[in-house]
C-alpha positions as a Markdown table, in Angstrom:
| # | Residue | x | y | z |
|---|---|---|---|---|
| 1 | Unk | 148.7 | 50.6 | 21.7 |
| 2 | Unk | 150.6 | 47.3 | 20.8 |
| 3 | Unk | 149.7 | 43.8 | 18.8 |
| 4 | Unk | 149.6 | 41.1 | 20.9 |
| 5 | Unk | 150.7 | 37.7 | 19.7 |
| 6 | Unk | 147.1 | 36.7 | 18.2 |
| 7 | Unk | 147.8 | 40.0 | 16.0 |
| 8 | Unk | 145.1 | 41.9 | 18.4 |
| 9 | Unk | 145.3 | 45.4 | 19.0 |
| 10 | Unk | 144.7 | 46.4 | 22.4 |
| 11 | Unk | 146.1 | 49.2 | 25.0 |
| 12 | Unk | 144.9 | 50.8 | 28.3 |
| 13 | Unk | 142.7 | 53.6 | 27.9 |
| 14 | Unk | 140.5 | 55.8 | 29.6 |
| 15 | Unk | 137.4 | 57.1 | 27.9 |
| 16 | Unk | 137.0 | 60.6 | 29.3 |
| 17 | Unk | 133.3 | 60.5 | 28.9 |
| 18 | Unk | 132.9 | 57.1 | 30.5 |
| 19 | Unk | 131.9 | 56.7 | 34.4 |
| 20 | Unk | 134.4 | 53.9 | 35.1 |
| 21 | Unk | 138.4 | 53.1 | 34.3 |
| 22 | Unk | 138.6 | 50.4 | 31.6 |
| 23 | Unk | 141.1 | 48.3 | 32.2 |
| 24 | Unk | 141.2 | 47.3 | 29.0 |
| 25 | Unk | 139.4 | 47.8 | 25.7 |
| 26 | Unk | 140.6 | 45.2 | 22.8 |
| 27 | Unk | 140.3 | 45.9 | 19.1 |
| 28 | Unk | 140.2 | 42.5 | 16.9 |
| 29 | Unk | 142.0 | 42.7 | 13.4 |
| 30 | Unk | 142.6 | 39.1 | 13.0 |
| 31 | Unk | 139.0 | 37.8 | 14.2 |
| 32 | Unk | 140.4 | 35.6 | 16.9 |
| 33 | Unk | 138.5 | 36.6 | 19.4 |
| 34 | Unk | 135.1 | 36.0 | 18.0 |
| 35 | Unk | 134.6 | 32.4 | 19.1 |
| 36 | Unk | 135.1 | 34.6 | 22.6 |
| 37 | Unk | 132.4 | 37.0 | 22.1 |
| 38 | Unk | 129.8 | 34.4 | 20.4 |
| 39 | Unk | 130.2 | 32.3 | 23.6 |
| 40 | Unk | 129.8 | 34.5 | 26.2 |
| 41 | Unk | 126.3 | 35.8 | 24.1 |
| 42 | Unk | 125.3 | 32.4 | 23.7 |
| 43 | Unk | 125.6 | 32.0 | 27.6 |
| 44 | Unk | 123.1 | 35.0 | 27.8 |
| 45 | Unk | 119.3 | 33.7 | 28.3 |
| 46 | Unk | 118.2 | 35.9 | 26.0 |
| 47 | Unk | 120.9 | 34.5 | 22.6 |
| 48 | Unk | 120.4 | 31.3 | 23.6 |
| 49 | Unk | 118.5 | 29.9 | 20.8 |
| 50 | Unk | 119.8 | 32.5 | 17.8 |
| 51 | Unk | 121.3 | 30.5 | 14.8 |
| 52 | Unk | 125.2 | 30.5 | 15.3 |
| 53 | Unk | 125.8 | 32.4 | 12.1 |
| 54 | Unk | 123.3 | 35.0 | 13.0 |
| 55 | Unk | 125.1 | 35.2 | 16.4 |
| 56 | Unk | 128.7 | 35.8 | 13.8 |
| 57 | Unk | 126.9 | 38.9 | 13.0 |
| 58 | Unk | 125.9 | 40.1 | 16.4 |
| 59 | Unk | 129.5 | 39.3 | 17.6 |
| 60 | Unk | 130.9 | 41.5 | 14.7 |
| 61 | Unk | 129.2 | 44.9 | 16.3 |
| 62 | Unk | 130.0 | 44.5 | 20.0 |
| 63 | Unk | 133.0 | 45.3 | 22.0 |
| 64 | Unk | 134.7 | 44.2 | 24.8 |
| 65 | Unk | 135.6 | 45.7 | 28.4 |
| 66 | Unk | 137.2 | 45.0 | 31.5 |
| 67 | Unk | 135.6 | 47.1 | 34.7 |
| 68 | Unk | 137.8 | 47.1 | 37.8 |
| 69 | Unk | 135.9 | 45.9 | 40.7 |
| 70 | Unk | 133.4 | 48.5 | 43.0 |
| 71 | Unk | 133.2 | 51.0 | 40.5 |
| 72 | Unk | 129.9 | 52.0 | 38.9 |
| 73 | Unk | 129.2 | 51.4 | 35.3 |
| 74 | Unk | 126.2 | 53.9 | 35.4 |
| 75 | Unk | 123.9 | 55.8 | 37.7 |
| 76 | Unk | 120.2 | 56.8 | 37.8 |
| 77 | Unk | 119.1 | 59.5 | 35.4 |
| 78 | Unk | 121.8 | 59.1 | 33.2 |
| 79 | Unk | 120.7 | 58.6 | 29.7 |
| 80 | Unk | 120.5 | 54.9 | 28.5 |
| 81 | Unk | 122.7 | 54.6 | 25.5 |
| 82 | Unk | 124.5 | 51.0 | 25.7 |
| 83 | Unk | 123.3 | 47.4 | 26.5 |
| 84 | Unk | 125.4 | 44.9 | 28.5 |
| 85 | Unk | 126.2 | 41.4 | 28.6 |
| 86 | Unk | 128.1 | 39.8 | 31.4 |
| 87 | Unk | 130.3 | 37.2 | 30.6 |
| 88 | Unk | 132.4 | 37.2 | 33.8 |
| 89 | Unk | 131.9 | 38.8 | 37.4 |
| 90 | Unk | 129.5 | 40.0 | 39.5 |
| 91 | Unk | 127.7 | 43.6 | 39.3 |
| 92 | Unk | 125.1 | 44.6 | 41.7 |
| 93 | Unk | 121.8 | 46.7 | 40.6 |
| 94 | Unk | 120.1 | 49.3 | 43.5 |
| 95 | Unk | 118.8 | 52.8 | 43.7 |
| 96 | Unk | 119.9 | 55.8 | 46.2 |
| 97 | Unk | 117.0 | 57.3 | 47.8 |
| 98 | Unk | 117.2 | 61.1 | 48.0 |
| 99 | Unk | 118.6 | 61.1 | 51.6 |
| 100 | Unk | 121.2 | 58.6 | 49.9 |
| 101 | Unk | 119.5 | 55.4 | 52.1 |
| 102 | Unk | 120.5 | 52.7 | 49.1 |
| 103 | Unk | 117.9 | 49.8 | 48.5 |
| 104 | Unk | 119.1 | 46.8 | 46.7 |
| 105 | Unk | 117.2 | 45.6 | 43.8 |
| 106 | Unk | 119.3 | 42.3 | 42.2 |
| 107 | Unk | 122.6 | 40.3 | 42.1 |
| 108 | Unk | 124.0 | 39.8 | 38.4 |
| 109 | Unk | 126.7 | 37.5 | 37.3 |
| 110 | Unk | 127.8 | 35.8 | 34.0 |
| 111 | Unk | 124.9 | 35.1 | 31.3 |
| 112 | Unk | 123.0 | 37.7 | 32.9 |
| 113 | Unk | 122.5 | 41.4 | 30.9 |
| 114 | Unk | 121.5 | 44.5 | 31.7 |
| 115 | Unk | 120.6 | 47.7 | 30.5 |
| 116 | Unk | 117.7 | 47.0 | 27.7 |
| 117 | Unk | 115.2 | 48.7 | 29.2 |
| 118 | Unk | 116.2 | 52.6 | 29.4 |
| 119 | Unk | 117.2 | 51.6 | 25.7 |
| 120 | Unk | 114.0 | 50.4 | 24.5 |
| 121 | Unk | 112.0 | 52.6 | 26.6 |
| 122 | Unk | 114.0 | 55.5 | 25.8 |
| 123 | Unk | 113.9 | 56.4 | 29.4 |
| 124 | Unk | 116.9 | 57.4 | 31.6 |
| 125 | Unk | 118.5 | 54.9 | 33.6 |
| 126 | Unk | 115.9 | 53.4 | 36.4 |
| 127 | Unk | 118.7 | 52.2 | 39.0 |
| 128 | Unk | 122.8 | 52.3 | 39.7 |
| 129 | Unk | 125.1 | 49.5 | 38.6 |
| 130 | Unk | 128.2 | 48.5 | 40.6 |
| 131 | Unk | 131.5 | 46.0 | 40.1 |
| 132 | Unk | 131.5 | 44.0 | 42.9 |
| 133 | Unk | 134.8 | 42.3 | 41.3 |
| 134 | Unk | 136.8 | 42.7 | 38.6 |
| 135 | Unk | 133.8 | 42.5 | 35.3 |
| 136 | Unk | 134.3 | 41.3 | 32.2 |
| 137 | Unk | 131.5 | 42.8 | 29.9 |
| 138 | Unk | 130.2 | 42.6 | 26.1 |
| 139 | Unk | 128.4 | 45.7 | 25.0 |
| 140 | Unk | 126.2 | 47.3 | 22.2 |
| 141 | Unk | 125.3 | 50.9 | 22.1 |
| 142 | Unk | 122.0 | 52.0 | 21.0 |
| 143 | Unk | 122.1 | 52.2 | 17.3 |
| 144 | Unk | 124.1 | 48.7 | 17.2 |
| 145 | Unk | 121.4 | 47.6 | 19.3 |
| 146 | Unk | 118.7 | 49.1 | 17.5 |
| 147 | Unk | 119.9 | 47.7 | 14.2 |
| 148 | Unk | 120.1 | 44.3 | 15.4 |
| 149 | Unk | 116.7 | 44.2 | 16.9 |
| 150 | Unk | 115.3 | 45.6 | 13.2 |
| 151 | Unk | 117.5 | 43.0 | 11.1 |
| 152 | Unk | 117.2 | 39.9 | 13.7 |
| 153 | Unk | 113.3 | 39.5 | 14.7 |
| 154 | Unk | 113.8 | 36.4 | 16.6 |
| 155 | Unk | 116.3 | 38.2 | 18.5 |
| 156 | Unk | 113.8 | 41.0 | 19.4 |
| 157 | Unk | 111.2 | 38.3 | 19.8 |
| 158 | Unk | 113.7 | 36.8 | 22.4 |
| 159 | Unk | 113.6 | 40.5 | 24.2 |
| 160 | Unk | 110.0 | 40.5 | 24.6 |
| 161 | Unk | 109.6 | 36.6 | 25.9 |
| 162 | Unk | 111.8 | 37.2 | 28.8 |
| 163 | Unk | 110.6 | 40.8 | 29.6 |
| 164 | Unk | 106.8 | 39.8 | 29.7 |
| 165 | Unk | 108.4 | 36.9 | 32.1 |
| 166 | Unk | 110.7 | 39.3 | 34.1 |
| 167 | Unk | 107.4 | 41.7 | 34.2 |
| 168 | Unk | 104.9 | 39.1 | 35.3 |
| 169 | Unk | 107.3 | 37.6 | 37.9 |
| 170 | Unk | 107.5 | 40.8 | 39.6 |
| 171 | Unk | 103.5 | 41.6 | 39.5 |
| 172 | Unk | 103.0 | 37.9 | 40.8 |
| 173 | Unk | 105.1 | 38.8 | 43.5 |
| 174 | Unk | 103.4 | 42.0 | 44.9 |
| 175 | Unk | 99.7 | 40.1 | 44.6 |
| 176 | Unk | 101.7 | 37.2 | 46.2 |
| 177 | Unk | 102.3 | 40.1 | 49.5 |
| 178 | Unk | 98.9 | 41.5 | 48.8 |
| 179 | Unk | 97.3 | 38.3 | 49.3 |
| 180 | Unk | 99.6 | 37.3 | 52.2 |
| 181 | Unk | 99.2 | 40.6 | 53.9 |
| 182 | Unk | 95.4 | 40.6 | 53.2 |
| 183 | Unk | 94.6 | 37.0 | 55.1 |
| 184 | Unk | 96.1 | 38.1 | 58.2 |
| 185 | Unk | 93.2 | 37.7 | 60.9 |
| 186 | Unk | 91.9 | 40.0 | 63.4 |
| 187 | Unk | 92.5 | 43.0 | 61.7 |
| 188 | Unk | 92.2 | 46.5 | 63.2 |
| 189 | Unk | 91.6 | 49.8 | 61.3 |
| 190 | Unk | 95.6 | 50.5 | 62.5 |
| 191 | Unk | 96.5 | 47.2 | 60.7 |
| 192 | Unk | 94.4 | 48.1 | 57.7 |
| 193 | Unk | 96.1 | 51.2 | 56.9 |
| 194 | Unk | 99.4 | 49.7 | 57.9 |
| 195 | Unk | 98.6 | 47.2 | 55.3 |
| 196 | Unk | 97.4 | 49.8 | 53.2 |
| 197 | Unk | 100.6 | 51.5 | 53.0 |
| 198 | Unk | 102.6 | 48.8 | 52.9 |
| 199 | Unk | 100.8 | 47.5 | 49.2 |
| 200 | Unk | 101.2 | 51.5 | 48.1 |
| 201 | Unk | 104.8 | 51.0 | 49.1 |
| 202 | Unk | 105.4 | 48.0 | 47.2 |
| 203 | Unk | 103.7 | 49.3 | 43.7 |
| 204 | Unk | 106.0 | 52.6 | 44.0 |
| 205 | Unk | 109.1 | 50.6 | 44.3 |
| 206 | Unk | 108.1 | 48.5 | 41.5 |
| 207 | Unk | 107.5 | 51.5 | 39.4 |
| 208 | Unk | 110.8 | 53.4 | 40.7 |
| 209 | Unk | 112.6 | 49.7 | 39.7 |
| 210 | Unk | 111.0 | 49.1 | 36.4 |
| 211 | Unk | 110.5 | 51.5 | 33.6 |
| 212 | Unk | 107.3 | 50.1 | 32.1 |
| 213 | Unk | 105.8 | 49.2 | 36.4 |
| 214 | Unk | 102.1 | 48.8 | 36.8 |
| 215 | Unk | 100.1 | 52.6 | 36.9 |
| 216 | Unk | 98.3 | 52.7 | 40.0 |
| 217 | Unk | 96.4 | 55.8 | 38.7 |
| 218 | Unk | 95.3 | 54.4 | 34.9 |
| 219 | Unk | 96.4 | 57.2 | 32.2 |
| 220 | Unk | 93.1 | 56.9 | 30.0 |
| 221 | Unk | 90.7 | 58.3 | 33.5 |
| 222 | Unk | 92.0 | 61.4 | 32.6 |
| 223 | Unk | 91.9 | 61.5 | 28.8 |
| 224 | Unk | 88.6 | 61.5 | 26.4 |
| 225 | Unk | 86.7 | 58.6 | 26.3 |
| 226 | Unk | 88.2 | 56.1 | 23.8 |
| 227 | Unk | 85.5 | 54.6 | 21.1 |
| 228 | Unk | 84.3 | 50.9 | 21.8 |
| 229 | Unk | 82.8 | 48.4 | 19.1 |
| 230 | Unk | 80.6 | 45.5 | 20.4 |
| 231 | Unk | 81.4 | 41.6 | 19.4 |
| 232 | Unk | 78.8 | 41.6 | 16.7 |
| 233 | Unk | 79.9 | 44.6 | 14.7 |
| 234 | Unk | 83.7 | 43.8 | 15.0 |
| 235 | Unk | 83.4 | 40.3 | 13.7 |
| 236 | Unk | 81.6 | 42.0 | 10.7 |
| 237 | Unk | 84.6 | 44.2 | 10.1 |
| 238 | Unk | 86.9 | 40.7 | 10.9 |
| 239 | Unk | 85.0 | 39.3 | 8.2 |
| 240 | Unk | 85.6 | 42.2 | 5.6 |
| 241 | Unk | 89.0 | 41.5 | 6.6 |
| 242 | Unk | 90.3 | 45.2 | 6.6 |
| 243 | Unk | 90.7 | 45.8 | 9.7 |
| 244 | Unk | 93.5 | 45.3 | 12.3 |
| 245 | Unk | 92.8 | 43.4 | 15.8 |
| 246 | Unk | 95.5 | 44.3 | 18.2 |
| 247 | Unk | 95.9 | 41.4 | 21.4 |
| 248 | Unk | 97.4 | 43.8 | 24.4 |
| 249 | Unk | 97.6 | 41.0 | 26.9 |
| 250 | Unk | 101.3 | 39.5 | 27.9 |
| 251 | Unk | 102.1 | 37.1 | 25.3 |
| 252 | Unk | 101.8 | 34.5 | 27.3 |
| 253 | Unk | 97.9 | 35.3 | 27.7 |
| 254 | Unk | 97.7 | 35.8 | 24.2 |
| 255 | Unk | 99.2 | 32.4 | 23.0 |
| 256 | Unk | 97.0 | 30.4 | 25.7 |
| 257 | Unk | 93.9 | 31.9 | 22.7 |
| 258 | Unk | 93.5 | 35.0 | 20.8 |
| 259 | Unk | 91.1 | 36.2 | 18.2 |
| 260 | Unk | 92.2 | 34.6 | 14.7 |
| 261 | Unk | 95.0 | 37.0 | 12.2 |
| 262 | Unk | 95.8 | 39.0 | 15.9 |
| 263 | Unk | 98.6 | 41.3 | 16.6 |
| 264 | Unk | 99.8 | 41.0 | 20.1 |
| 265 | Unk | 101.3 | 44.0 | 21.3 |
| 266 | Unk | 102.0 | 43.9 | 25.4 |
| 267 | Unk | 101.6 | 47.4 | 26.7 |
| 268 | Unk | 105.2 | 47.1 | 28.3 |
| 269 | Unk | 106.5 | 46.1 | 25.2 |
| 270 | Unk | 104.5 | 48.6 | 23.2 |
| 271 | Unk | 107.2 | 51.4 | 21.8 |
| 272 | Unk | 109.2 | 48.3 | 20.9 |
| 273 | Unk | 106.5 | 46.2 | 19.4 |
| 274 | Unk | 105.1 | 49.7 | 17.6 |
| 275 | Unk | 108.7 | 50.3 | 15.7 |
| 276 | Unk | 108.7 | 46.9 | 14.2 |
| 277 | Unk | 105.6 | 45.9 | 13.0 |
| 278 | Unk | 103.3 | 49.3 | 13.0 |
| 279 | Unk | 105.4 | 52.1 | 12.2 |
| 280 | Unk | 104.7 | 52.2 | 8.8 |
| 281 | Unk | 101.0 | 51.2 | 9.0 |
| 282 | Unk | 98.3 | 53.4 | 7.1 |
| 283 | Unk | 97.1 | 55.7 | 10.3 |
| 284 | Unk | 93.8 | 56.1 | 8.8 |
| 285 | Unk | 93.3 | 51.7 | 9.4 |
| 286 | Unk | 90.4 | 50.9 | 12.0 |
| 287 | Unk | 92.3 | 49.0 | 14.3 |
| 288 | Unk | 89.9 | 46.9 | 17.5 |
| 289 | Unk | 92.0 | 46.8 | 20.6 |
| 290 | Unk | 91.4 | 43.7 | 22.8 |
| 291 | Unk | 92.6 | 42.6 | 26.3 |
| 292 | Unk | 91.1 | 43.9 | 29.2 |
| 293 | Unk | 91.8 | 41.7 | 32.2 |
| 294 | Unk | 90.6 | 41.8 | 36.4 |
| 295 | Unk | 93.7 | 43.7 | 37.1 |
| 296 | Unk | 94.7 | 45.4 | 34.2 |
| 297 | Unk | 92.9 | 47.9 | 31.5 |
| 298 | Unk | 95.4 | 46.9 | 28.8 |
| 299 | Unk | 93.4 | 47.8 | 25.8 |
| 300 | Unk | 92.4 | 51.2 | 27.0 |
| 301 | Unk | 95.8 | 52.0 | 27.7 |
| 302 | Unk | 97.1 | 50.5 | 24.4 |
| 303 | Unk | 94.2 | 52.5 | 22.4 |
| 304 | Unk | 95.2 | 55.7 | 23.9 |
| 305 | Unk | 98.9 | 55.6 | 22.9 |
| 306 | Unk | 97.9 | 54.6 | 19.0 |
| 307 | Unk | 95.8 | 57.5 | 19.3 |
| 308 | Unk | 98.5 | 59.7 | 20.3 |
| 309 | Unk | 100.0 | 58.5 | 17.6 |
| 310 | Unk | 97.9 | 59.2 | 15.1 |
| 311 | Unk | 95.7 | 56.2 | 14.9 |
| 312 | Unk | 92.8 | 58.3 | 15.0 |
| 313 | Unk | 90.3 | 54.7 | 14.2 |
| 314 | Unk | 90.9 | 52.9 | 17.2 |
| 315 | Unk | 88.4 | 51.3 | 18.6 |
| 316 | Unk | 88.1 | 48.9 | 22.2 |
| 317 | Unk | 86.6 | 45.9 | 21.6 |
| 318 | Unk | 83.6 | 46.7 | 24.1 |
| 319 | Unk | 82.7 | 42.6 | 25.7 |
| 320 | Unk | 86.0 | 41.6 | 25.3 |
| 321 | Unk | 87.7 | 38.3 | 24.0 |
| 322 | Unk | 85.8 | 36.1 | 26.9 |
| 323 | Unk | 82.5 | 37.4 | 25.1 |
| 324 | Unk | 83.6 | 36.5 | 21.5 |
| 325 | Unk | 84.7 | 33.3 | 22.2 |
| 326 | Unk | 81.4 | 32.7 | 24.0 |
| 327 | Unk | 79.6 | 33.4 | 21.1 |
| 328 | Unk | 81.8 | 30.9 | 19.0 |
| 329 | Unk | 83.8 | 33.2 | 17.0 |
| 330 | Unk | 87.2 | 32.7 | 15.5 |
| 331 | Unk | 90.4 | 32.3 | 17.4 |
| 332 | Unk | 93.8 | 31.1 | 17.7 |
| 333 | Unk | 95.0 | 28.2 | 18.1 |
């Protein structure tokens, strides 16, 4: 270990419980290097427009590393205990299939992060990440990362804006190739099942490639039947003003309208969404879940995981939001 001359501490080390050589791994003493670190965060999409000062204060809890190019920075299954930030290089995101066939998933270079979702998800890693050159990367482990998503909401309200984008790009894209495959003319029962398998393929490589991926078999057909509350009777208990309605759309959905004082809660964003804002919540609350959509059973889904956690009062808000604004109740904005 030596000092520089910006009277930085740095060396070459080699973490023995890291999968990759670090080339190098800089301490700062003097603070010089924090214009560094607040650039390349404010280069990511998702710092973009955080306050500079509350950017200082992110800056303060990450570090810095160097990976030599083609070597991998993690691997599927392993546990998901950092976040990274790319501020220079290129890594490249696929999975191994069991017979070791690899299947490419994305490109990343500068700006770009990964890593977010085995962290908030608390799920292992979904895919393998490899150097394709020489990688400069800012990281935050888990309980930096957790404690800035608790002390910085606009930062975690960031999180969720691009994921509901990143998670409604990719469903847009398999209806896209549903729909594409679907108007093909003259079809025979071959082409049918062809097609068939095809659309099953594409939903099981979304789900392999994304943690919170669209259930092609709902959870709640094979739990007990959640309780539902028609329009009339929840807009009596709105009016009381005791009880909690919970919006389970994508927030996009959910600011186009939404019943009036809502909580939106996206199902993919749910264990995230439930730490902040519902953790300490009174479980014996009635809480009306809304959200139901063509495609998706949001709100049963939603309901079923507040039961499981002890949210024994949750009801489904049986005609929907479509029905209550129908019948001219309040909503937002």
């Amino acid at each position: 270990m030596f000092l520089n001359s910006n009277n930085i501490l740095c060396g070459r080390i080699h973490k023995p419980n890291v999968p990759f050589p670090i080339l190098s791994w800089d301490i700062d003493i003097s603070g010089a290097d924090m214009n560094e670190k607040e650039n390349g965060l404010s280069n990511s999409p998702l710092f973009t427009d955080i306050p500079k000062e509350k950017l200082g204060e992110v800056g303060k809890v990450v570090q810095k590393e160097v990976v030599p190019a083609h070597n991998i920075i993690f691997r599927q299954g392993d546990p998901g205990d950092t976040f990274y930030v790319i501020t220079s290089g290129k890594v490249r995101i696929f999975r191994k299939g069991k017979e070791g066939a690899e299947t490419d998933l994305s490109l990343l270079g500068p700006g770009d992060s990964f890593g977010e979702m085995a962290l908030l998800t608390e799920k292992a890693r979904s895919a393998n990440v490899e150097t394709l050159e020489e990688t400069h990367l800012l990281i935050l482990k888990k309980d930096q990362f957790d404690r800035v998503l608790k002390n910085h909401p606009d930062i975690s309200l960031a999180f969720i804006h691009k994921m509901s984008a990143w998670l409604l790009r990719d469903e847009s894209l398999i209806e896209r190739e549903a729909e594409r495959l679907l108007r093909t003319p003259g079809l025979s029962w071959f082409d049918f099942l062809v097609i068939l398998g095809v659309s099953m393929l594409c939903g099981i490589i979304f789900n392999f490639s994304n943690p919170n991926g669209i259930n092609l078999i709902p959870e709640s057909w094979s739990e007990d039947p959640i309780s539902s509350v028609a329009a009339s009777m929840a807009m009596a208990k709105h009016e009381e003003g005791k009880t909690l309605f919970l919006d389970s759309r994508p927030a996009n959905f959910y600011e186009k309208g939404h019943i009036s004082g809502a909580l939106n809660v996206p199902l993919a964003l749910f264990d995230i969404m439930y730490m902040m804002e519902m953790s300490d919540m009174d479980k014996t609350k009635d809480i009306i879940v809304y959200g139901r959509t063509l495609s998706s059973r949001y709100d049963a889904q939603v309901a079923a995981k507040l039961i499981l956690r002890g949210h024994k009062s949750t009801m489904i808000l049986k005609e929907g939001v479509s029905t209550w604004k129908k019948k001219g109740y309040p909503v937002e904005p």
